[in-house]
N, C-alpha and C positions, 0 to 999 in steps of 0.2 A: 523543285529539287529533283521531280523523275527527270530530266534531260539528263544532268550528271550524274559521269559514272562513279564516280570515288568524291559525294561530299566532301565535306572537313566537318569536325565534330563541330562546331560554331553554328554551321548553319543549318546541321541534324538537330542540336538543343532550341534554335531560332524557329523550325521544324515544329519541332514538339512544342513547344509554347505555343503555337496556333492551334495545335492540335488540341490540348488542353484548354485552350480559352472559346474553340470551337462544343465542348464538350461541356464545361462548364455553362455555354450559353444555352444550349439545349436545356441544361438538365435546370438551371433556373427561369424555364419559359414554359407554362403551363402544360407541356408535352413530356414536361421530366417530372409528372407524380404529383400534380403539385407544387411542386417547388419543395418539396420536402429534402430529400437527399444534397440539392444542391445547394440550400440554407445550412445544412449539416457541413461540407465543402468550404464556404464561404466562412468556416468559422476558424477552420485552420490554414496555418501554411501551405504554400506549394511549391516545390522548387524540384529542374530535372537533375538526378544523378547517374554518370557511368557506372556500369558494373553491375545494377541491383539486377539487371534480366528483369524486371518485371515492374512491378506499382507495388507499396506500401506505404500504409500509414506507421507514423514512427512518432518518437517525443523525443523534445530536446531536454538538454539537461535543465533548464527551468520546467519540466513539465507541461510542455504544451504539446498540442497536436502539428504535425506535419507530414505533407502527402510529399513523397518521393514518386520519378516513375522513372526506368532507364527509356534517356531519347530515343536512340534506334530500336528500340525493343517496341516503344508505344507509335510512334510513326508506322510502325511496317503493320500496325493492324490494321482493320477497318472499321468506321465510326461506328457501328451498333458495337463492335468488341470493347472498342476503346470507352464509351458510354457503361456500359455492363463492367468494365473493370471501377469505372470511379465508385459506381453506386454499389459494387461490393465492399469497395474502401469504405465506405461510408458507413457500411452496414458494420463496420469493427468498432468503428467508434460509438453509434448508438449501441449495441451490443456491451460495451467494455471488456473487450476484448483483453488489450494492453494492460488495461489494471488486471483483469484475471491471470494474465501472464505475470505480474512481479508477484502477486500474492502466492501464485505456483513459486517461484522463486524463493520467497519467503517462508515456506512449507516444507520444502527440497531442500535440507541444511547442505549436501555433497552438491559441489558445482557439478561433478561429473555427472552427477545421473542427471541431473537438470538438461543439461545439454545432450543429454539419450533421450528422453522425453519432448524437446523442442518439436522434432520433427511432427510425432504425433497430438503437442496441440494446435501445432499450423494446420494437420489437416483438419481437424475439430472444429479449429475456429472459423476455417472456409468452410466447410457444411453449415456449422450453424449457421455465417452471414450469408450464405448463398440459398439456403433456406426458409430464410425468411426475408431478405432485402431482394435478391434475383429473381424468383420463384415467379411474384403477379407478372414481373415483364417478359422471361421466358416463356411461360403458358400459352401467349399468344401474340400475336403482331410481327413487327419487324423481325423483334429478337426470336424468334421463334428455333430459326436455325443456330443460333449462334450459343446452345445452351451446352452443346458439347465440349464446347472450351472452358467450360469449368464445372469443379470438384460439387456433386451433388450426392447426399449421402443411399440415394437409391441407384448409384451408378451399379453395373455388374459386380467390379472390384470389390463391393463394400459390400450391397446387398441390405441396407440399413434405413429402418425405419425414418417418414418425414415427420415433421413437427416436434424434432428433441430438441432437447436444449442442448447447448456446450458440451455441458459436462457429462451428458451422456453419451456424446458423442464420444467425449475423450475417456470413460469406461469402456464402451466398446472396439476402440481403436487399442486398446492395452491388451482387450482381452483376444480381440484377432490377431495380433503381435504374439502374444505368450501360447496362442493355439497353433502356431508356423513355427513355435521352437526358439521365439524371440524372447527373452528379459528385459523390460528397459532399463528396471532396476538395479539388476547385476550386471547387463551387460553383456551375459552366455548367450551363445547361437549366434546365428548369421542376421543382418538386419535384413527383413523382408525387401522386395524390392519397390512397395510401396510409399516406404519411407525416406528413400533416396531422393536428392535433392529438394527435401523439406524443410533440411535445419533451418531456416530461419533468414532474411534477408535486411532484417533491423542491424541499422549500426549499434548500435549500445545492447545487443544480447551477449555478445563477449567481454565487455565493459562492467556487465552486474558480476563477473565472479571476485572482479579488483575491488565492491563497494560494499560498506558495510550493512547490517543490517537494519540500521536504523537511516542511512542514506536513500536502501532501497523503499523503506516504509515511506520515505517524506517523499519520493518520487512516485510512489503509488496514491498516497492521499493529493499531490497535487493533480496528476492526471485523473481521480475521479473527479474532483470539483472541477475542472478543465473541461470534463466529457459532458457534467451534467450544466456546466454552463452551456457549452454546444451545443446539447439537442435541446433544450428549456429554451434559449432564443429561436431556435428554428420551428417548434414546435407554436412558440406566440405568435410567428409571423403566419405561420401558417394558418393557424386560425383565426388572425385578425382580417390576413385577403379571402377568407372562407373558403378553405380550402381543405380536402380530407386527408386524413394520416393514410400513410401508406397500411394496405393490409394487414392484419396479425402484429401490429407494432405499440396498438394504442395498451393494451394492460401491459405490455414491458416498458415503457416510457412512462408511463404510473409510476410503477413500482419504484423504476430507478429515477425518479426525481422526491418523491417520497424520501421524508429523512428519517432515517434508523432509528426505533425506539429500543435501542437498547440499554439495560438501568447501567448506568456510569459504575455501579458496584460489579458487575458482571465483567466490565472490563479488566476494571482492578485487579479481579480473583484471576484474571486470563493471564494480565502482565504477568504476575507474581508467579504463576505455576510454572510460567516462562523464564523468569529468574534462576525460581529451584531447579529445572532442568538443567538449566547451564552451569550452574553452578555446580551440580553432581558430576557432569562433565569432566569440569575443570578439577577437580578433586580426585577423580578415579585415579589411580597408580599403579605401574606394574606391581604385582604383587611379595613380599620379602620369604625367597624362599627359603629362608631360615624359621620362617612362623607357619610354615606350612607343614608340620609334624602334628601329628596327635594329640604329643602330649600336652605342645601348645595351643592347639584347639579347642582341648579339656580344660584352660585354664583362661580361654575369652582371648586368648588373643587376636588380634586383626591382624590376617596377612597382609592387607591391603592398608599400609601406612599410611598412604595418600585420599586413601577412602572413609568417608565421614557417613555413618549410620542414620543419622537425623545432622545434615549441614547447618540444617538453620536458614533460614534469609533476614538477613536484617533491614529493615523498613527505614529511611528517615523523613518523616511527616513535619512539614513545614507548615505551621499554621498563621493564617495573616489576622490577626488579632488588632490592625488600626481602624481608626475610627467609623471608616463606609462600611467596616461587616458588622452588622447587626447582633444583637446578645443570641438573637435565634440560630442564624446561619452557626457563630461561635458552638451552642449547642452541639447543631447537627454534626460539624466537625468531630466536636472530641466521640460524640456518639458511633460518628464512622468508624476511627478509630478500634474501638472495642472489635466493631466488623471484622475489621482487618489483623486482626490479632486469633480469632476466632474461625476462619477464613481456610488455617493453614496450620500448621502442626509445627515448633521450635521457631517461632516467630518473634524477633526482641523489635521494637519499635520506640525510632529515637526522635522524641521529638522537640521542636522547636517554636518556640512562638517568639513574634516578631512585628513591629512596624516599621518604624523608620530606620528602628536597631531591634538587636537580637534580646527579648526578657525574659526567658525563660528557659531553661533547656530540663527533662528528666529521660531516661528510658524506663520503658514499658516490657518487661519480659512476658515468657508464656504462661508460666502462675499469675499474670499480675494483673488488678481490676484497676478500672479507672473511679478512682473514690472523689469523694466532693474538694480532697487536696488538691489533684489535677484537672479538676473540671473550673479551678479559679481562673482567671481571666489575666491577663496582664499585658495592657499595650492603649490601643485608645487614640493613638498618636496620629501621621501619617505614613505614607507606607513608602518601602523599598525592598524590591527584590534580593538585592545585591547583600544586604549581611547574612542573611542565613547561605547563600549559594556560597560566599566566600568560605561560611565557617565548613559548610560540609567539604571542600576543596579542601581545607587545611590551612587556608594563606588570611583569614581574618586579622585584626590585631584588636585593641580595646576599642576605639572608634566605632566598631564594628554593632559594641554589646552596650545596653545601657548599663548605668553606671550603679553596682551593687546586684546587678541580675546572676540570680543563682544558675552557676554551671557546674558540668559535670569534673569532679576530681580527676576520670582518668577519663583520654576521648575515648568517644564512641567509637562501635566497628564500625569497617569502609561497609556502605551501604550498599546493598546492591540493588535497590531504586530508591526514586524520591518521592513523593508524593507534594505537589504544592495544594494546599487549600488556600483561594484567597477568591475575590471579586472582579481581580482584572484591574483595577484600578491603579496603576502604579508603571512606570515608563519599563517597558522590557528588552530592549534592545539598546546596544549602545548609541546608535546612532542617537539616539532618545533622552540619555543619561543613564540605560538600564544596563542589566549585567549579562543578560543574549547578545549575542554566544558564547563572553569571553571568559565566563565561568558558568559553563555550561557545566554541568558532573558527568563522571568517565561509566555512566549508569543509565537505564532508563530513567526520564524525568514526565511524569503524568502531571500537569495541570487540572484540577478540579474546580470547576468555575461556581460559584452561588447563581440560583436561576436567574437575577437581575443582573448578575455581572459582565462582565465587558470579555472577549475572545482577541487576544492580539495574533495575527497571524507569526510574528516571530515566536511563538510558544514551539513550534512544531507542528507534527500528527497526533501526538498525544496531550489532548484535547477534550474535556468532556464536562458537561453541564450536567449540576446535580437536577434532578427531578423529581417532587415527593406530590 
């Protein structure tokens, strides 16, 4: 390609593909670490794209990893740069990077500041992975020279301690931003000129302010299990050819293969407060300046007509009462219950019990205890998703409910989550016979699994095994 003067992109992309299979071949041949990073590589996509300027890892909309890199941008370097850009990519994914970028997202309710803050955790997230994944091969050897061409948190510009984490990095990138007169949050002052061409080079960062929030949650729990299937296969192989983990890497590859002991009740309480918030939200109203006198102040009025003093959240607790759930697991169910009523302040819980059809329905308000009436059992049968998801929809008919099962005189309120208790056991997707996703509810839906129970990946992200 150096003889011609004006390539064509065809043979610059033909170019980079050598260049990247050249790079790839180093870095899984006992001179690349082990083989570690390039076991990392070999676990996601690769394909060249025009335009990004540079290399990133990104995910597609299934959730998986893929390494971009722009052709002529990665061609005009030279192989130690081009080696030292993969093994930083590489460093994003063992890191979780991207998952820590949607859960920012999911934190960040304003698109706008999200995307003021881009830039400073792109720089964040290249200190951290350059920090820890660049570091052993710059200190000495080939790369030696080649370590100025990237972001390292002890550079001049920064002045920032080695050995952080992320997140500290991204405190102190906020807080040297806000010390130059910058806000990311507001958005007052000038952006430093540190920050300048940082926003971000992932295609789908302009893409999460169009998806909802429970789009971007299922996008972020598949790219975790994506990453920690990545680095879990790269990390057996490594030690099956006896081979060492790269420095400083082995207690973060612990941790993040390590599965979360967090009690399924703690979730719960987290949905739900995330409920009441939104829900206050949605209720606020300008205020009726007619009720803003005194005298009607003196006499309780609410200026704010649209605003609710205790909203309430209303619960509906589906519980699978056929014959795989045990009298015990039944127990633990209505036991939770009480939890959940107790949990949260103006709390009505509507529940359902069900197997193959729907037997049962009462609500549970904030005065109300669960007496030996509704701790009776009624089902036995086999199981189906689909009559309780239809009846909370609204679209059930009789087919739905056994026949003579007591229900509620007036319906219930639209809930604003659901709670399933069941074992797993029963087809949940249509493709299946089930009612995922076709009566999905317009609400958070939590799955609560009994510790023997089955996990169907059509459930979602929200997902969670009881534990006692």
């Amino acid at each position: 390609m150096e003889n011609k003067e004006n390539p064509s992109v065809k043979e610059i992309r033909d170019e980079s593909y050598k260049a990247m299979g050249a790079v790839m071949q180093w870095l899984s041949s006992p001179r690349g670490g082990d083989n570690f990073y390039g076991r990392i590589m070999n676990g996601c996509g690769r394909t060249p794209k025009e335009g990004v300027k540079t290399a990133c890892v990104t995910l597609t909309s299934e959730g998986k990893y893929l390494l971009l890199w722009d052709p002529a941008w990665f061609v005009s370097r030279k192989m130690p740069d081009r080696i030292l850009t993969v093994i930083h990519e590489a460093g994003h994914i063992v890191l979780q990077h991207l998952e820590r970028a949607l859960r920012l997202r999911l934190s960040v309710r304003e698109p706008e500041v999200f995307q003021r803050l881009l830039p400073i955790f792109n720089i964040a997230a290249d200190m951290a992975s350059n920090d820890i994944a660049l570091r052993p091969f710059v200190d000495s050897g080939v790369f030696k020279n080649y370590k100025d061409g990237f972001l390292f948190p002890e550079n001049p510009q920064y002045d920032f301690p080695e050995n952080q984490t992320f997140e500290k990095y991204l405190e102190l990138l906020i807080q040297k931003a806000k010390s130059e007169g910058y806000n990311p949050k507001t958005g007052e002052g000038a952006v430093p000129q540190w920050m300048e061409g940082m926003q971000g080079h992932l295609p789908w960062w302009n893409e999460l302010d169009s998806m909802t929030e429970d789009e971007i949650e299922n996008m972020h729990q598949r790219a975790k299990r994506e990453s920690k299937k990545i680095v879990k296969k790269a990390v057996e192989q490594t030690k099956k050819d006896r081979g060492t983990m790269p420095s400083g890497l082995e207690g973060l590859i612990e941790g993040m293969l390590e599965e979360p002991q967090v009690p399924w009740t703690v979730m719960l309480q987290n949905l739900m407060k995330g409920s009441i918030t939104s829900k206050l939200d949605e209720s606020t109203a300008w205020p009726n300046i007619g009720l803003l006198t005194e005298e009607a102040m003196a006499q309780g009025m609410e200026p704010y007509p649209g605003f609710q003093k205790k909203p309430g959240i209303h619960v509906t607790v589906a519980i699978d009462t056929s014959g795989s759930v045990s009298d015990e697991n039944f127990k633990k169910f209505m036991g939770e219950i009480q939890g959940i009523m107790s949990s949260e302040q103006a709390v009505s819980v509507h529940v359902l019990m069900f197997d193959a059809a729907i037997q049962h329905e009462f609500i549970l308000k904030e005065d109300s205890n669960i007496d030996n009436q509704h701790r009776y059992r009624y089902g036995y049968g086999g199981t189906s998703f689909t009559p309780a998801l239809r009846h909370i929809l609204g679209v059930d008919d009789d087919q739905n409910w056994e026949e003579n099962a007591e229900r509620l005189k007036e319906p219930a309120p639209r809930p604003d989550m659901v709670v399933m208790f069941t074992d797993g056991y029963a087809p949940v997707t249509e493709e299946e016979g089930g009612p995922m996703p076709k009566y999905e509810p317009p609400c958070p839906l939590m799955w609560v699994i009994t510790e023997d129970g089955t996990v169907h990946p059509g459930m979602g992200s929200r997902v969670v095994k009881m534990e006692y």
